[in-house]
C-alpha positions as CSV (number, residue, x, y, z in Angstrom):
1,X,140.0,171.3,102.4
2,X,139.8,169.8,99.1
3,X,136.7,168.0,97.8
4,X,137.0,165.7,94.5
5,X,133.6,165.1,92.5
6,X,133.8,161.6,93.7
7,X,134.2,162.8,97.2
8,X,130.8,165.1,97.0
9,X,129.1,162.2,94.9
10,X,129.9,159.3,97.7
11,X,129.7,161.3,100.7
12,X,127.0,164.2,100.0
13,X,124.9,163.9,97.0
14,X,123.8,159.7,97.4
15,X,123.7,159.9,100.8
16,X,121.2,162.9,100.5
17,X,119.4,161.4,97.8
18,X,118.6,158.0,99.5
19,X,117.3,159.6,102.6
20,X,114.9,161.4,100.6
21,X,114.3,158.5,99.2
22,X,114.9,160.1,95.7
23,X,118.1,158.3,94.7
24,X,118.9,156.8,91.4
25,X,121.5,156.5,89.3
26,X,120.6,159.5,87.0
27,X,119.4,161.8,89.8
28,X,122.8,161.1,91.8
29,X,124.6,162.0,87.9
30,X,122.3,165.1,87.4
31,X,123.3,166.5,90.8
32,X,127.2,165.9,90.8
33,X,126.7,167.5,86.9
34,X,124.8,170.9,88.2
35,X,127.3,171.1,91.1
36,X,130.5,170.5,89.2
37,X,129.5,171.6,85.4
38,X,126.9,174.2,85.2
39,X,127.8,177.0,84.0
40,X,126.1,179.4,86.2
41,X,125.7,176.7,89.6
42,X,128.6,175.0,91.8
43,X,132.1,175.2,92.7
44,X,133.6,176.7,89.5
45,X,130.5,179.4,89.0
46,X,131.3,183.0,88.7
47,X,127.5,184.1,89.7
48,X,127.5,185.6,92.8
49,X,124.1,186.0,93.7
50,X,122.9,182.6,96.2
51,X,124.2,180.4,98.8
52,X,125.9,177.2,99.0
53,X,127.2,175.0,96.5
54,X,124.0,175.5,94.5
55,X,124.1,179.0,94.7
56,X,120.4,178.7,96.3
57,X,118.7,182.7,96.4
58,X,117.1,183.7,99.6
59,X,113.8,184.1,97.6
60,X,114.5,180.3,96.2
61,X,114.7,178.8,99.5
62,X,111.5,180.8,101.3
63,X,109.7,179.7,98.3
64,X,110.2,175.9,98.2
65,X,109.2,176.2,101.8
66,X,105.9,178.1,101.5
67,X,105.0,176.9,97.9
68,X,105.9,173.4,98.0
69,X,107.4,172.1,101.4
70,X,104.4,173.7,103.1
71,X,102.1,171.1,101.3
72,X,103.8,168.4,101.8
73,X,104.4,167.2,105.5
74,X,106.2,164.2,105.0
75,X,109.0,165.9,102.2
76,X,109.4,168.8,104.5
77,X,109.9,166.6,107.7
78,X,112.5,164.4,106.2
79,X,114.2,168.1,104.7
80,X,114.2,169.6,108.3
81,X,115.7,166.5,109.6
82,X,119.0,167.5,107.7
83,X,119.2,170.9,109.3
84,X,120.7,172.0,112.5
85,X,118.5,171.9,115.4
86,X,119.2,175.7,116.5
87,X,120.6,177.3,113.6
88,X,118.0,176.7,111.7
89,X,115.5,178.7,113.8
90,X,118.1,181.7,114.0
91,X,119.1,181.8,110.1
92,X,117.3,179.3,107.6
93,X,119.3,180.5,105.0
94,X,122.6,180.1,106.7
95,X,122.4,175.9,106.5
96,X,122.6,176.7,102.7
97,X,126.4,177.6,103.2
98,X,126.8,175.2,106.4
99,X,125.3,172.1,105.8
100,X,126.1,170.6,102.1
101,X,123.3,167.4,103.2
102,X,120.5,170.2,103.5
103,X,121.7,172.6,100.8
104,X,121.8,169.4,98.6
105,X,118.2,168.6,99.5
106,X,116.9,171.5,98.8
107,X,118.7,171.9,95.4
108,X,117.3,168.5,94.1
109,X,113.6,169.4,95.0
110,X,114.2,173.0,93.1
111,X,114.8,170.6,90.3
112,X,112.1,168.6,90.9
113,X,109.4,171.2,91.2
114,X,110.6,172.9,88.1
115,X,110.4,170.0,86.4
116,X,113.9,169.3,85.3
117,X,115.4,167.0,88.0
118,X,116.6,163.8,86.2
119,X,115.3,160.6,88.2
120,X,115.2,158.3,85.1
121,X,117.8,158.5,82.1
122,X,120.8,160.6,81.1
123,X,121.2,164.3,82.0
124,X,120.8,166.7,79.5
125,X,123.7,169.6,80.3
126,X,121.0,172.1,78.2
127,X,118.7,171.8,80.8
128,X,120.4,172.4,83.8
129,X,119.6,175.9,85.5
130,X,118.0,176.6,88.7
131,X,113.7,177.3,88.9
């Protein structure tokens, strides 16, 4: 299967972002840029370490759940609600290779939390790494 930038823009990344209720211009640019352009995140990256288009850790993933999702209900309902009903209980991690929606999801509110998600303005390529 082949998937263009516009393709993963149109059909993963906005789609994702609106339900959040995170979307904008700039944060739908600063996503397709981290997935496509980062050195060291997305379909071109040679790190190995992580899962999914983001190349999420284990440790990254747990984290955002007990540090951050855990405190806030309504975020962490509206994440859940991307993952599959039963896999998800079985292997948390595995919708980070599975399900580009959730993996997508989580990626942005890494961003977020560290601080350098772009929801206003242009992206800065210096600044793109994962928390």
């Amino acid at each position: 299967m082949y998937v263009t930038a516009e393709h993963l823009r149109d059909q993963v990344i906005r789609p994702t972002l609106k339900y959040l209720g995170k979307w904008t211009p700039a944060s739908e640019s600063f996503l397709l840029n981290a997935a496509v352009d980062a050195p060291d995140l997305g379909l071109f990256s040679a790190r190995n370490d992580g899962l999914g288009l983001f190349h999420i850790t284990a440790s990254q993933h747990r984290d955002l759940w007990d540090r951050y999702l855990a405190f806030n209900p309504d975020m962490a309902s509206r994440v859940r609600g991307l993952a599959s009903q039963r896999a998800f209980l079985s292997d948390p991690d595995g919708e980070l290779q599975t399900n580009l929606s959730y993996c997508t999801a989580i990626a942005w509110l890494l961003y977020q939390r560290a601080g350098l998600a772009k929801e206003t303005g242009g992206v800065d390529n210096s600044e793109v790494a994962m928390a």
